[in-house]
Residue, then its C-alpha position, 0 to 999 in steps of 0.5 A: x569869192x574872187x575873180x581876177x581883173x586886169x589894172x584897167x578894169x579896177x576902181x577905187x574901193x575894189x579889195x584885193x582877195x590875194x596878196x600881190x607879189x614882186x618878181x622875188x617874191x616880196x609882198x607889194x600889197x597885202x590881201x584885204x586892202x582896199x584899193x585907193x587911185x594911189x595903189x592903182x598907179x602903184x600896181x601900174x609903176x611895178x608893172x602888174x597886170x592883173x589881181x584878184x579882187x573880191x567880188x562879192x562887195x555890193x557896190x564899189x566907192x567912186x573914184x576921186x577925182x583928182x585933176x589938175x588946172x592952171x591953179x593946181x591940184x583941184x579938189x575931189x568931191x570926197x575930200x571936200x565931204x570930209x573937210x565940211x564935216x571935219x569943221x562942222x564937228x570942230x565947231x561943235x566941239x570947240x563950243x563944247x571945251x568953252x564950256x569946260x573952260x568956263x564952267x568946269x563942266x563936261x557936255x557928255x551928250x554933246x561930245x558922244x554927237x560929236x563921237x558918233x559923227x566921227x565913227x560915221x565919216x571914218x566908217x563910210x569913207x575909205x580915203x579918210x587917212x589920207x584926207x587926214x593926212x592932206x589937212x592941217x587943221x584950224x590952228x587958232x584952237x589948238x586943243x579942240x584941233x589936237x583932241x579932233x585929230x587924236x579921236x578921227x586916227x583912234x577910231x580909224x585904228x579901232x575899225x581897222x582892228x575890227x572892234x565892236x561898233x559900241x568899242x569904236x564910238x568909245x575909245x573915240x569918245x574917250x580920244x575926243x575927252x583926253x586932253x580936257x585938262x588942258x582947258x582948266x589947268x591953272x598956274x605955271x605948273x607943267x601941263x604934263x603934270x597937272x592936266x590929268x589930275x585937272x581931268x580927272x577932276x573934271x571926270x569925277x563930276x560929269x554924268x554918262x560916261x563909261x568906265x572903260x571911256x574914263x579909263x581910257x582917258x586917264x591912262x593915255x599917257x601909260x607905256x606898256x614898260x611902265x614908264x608912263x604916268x599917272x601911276x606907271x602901270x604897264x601891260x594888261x593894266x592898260x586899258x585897250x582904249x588908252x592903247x590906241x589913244x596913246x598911238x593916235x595922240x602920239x602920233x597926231x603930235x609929232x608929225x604936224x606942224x603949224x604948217x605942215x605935215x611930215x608923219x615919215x620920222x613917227x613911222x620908225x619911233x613906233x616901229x623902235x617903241x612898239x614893244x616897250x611903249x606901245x601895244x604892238x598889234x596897235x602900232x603894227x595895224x596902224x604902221x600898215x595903214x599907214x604905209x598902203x596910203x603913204x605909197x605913191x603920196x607926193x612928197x618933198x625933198x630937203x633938196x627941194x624937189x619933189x617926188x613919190x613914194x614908190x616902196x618903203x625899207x622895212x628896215x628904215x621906214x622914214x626913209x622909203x624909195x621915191x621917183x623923182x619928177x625927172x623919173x629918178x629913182x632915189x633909195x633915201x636909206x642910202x642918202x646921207x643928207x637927203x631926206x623927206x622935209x614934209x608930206x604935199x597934200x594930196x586931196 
């Protein structure tokens, strides 16, 4: 069932039963998305009055909170939720990956806690994409920190794709494990060639783990054209978790920085490689994602100023259309020079 609300009735969590329209005919927001305070200003910005909401959920999220002060932006309750559990799960992994560094042993038990601790906090937060994309995290550890990022965005696009809940914890186990090598390798040889032999190795003797959680692992550096490695399998040789676990890592790897965050180029390299390298109804799921929480996210120009997204050019999605502080509207798609430097967390 639906009924239809007017926009000052909405709250976060709300989700749509219809898809909402332009004026032309274009889709703004497809129908099943969950409404965060950014959609709301966005239906807000194009003038909507009013939308279907499903009206059968039994209770809706509350609203972030999300004020200002004289020091800046303050953070919402929800978003320091997520950053005590984020760390908390950090801790505990780190911990875990000194004992593979020390002893070349892999704490199964331990890591599979720290697996379910992910799948719970993605699971009952709708704003978790976008306290991903506001925190950088402890730089000090960086393959715990990598391995942790991969495994929250691996389980966010296992949930969105409506996997089984046993699925979801496993290709996040998995994402949490897949760089273990890289704790082990020895010598000056090329981590790219020598940390899935290390994990392998390391896998062979570990106790508890699932076939499809080890494949997952081993296969995360395969493309979908057979370009990848250790063995360029392709296509349906792939495991489905290594697919989503190649997008995440991929991902997590070229749109952070030591300090900053900018995921706008990464957009266009899926959506260029989402038929060769990667599993397209992944990449297609996650790129949605992406952009409901990328829209009216704060950002700032090379020029220096910043700006909000307002709508992204399907054809050129690094480049979307922002307004400006001063109210100007700026097709980037059309600008020779300027463009998106880095993302302003938005907590």
């Amino acid at each position: 069932m639906s009924k239809m609300m007017n926009l000052d009735e909405l709250s976060p969590g709300a989700i749509l039963a219809d898809e909402v329209l332009s004026l032309n005919g274009q889709t703004l927001l497809k129908k099943g998305v969950t409404l965060t305070p950014r959609h709301i200003t966005l239906l807000t910005t194009w003038n909507v009055q009013s939308v279907f909401i499903e009206s059968d959920e039994p209770e809706e999220a509350p609203a972030a909170v999300d004020e200002t002060s004289e020091n800046g932006p303050q953070l919402s309750p929800a978003y320091m939720k997520f950053q005590l559990e984020f760390d908390s799960v950090q801790a505990n992994l780190h911990q875990s990956f000194d004992i593979i560094r020390d002893n070349h042993i892999v704490p199964v038990s331990k890591i599979k806690e720290d697996a379910a601790s992910i799948h719970g906090a993605v699971a009952k937060n709708f704003e978790v994409l976008n306290h991903l994309l506001s925190y950088v995290p402890d730089i000090a550890n960086p393959i715990t920190a990598h391995s942790l990022m991969t495994a929250y965005y691996a389980d966010l696009i296992a949930q969105h794709m409506d996997w089984a809940p046993k699925d979801i914890e496993g290709v996040t186990l998995a994402a949490l494990l897949h760089d273990i090598g890289s704790l082990t390798v020895k010598g000056n040889v090329s981590i790219q060639e020598a940390h899935i032999a290390e994990t392998a190795g390391l896998l062979k003797v570990a106790k508890g783990l699932p076939l499809e959680v080890i494949m997952g692992i081993i296969q995360h550096r395969e493309y979908l054209n057979g370009t990848g490695f250790p063995k360029r399998s392709q296509g349906e040789q792939i495991h489905p978790y290594a697919r989503i676990i190649a997008v995440a890592d991929k991902f997590h790897q070229m749109s952070y920085s030591r300090d900053s965050i900018n995921p706008f180029p990464m957009l266009d390299v899926f959506k260029r490689d989402m038929y060769e390298k990667f599993d397209p109804a992944i990449v297609q799921t996650f790129l949605d994602c992406l952009k409901d929480t990328l829209t009216m996210n704060r950002v700032e120009l090379t020029d220096g100023r910043q700006a909000n997204i307002i709508f992204f050019n399907k054809n050129n999605l690094q480049m979307p259309v922002v307004k400006t502080d001063d109210n100007s509207i700026i097709d980037l798609g059309g600008q020779t020079r300027l463009r998106i430097a880095r993302l302003i967390a938005h907590p």
